[in-house]
Structure formats: C-alpha cells, structure tokens
N, C-alpha and C positions, 0 to 999 in steps of 0.2 A: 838775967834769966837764962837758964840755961835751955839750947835746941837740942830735942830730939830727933834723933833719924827714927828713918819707918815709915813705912804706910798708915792711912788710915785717920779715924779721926779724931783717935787722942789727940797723937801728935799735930795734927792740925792746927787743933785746938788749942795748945799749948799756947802760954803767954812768950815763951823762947820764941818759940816754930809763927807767930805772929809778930815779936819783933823783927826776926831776919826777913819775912814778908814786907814787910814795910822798909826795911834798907834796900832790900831791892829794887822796890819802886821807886826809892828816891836815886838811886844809882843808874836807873835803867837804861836811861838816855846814854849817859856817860859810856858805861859797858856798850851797849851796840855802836856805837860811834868808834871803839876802841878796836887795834889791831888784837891778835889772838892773846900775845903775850901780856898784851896790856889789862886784857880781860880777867887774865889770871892774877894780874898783881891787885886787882878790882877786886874780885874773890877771895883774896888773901888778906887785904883790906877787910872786908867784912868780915871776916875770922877776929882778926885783931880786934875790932872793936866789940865784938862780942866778948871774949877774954877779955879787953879792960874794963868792960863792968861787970866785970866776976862770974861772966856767964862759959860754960862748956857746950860741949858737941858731945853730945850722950847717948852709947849705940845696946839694944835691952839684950844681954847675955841668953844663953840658953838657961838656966839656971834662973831666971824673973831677976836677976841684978840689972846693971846701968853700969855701965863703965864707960870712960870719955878713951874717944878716939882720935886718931893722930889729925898734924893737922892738914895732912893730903886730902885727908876723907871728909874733915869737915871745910875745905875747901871746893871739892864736888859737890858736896851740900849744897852752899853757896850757889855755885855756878848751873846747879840744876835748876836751883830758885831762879835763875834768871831765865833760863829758856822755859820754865814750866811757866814764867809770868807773861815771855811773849806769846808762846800757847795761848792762854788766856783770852791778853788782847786780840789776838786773832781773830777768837771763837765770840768774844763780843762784838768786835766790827763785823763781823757775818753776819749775825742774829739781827745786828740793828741794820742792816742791808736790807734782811730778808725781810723785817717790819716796813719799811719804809716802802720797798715796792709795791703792794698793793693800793697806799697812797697814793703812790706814783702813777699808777695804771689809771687809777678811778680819774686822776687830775686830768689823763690826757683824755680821757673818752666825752 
C-alpha cells in the first residue's frame, strides 16, 4: 500500500499512512533505545519494507497528480511517524494521570 504525505484526514486514513502507523509501533522501542544514526537506519528500514511490498511514498502535486518522492523524504516520513507516536504516548499518559487523580483524592479523604 502505498503512504501518502500531507496533512489531514485522507491521508490518515489511508490503508499505506496505517500500515506505516503500525511499524512504527512495533519499531518504537527499538528506535528510542537507538543512538541518532541508528535511528535513521531504523527509518530507512521502514522505507525499505514499504517498497518491498510494492508500496511508495506519494507526495499530491500542484496539478491534483501523486508523484512518489525520493527516499530522504520518505525517510522524514518515517521518522516523523516516530516522534508523532511518542507525542501520542505522551498525551495519553497525561489524560490517564489526570483521570486517575480525582480517584486518588476521593481515596485519601
């Protein structure tokens, strides 16, 4: 399946822009564990296996075309996937913080 770049929630949507979602996740650990370099060979990785199952990195022209883009760019792809998922994480360990204190308060009172 091929990823599209872009905002928004085509692309989101897209079954590409959801499988590289999901290599991410399974990568995640690995990558934050990883020195900088290693991170990028991690993101490079995930290019590659996108292109071996016949999938591109497809960026929409002015013109309403698609054209696939080099693999530096769809390597930022990638590597934005990873800091946009620990964002994420982040922003759910917070929420579930902010849930659980009012428990927390009622328990001590």
């Amino acid at each position: 399946c091929d990823v599209l770049m872009g905002r928004g929630r085509a692309s989101q949507q897209h079954s590409g822009n959801a499988r590289l979602r999901k290599l991410v996740a399974e990568w995640m650990e690995k990558y934050d564990a990883s020195p900088r370099k290693s991170k990028m060979a991690i993101a490079e990785h995930l290019v590659m296996l996108i292109h071996d199952s016949g999938g591109r990195f497809l960026k929409k022209r002015d013109d309403d075309r698609w054209e696939e883009v080099d693999d530096v760019e769809a390597r930022n792809k990638c590597s934005n996937g990873f800091r946009k998922h620990r964002e994420m994480s982040i922003k759910k360990s917070e929420q579930l913080e902010r849930q659980q204190q009012p428990q927390e308060q009622v328990l001590q009172k």
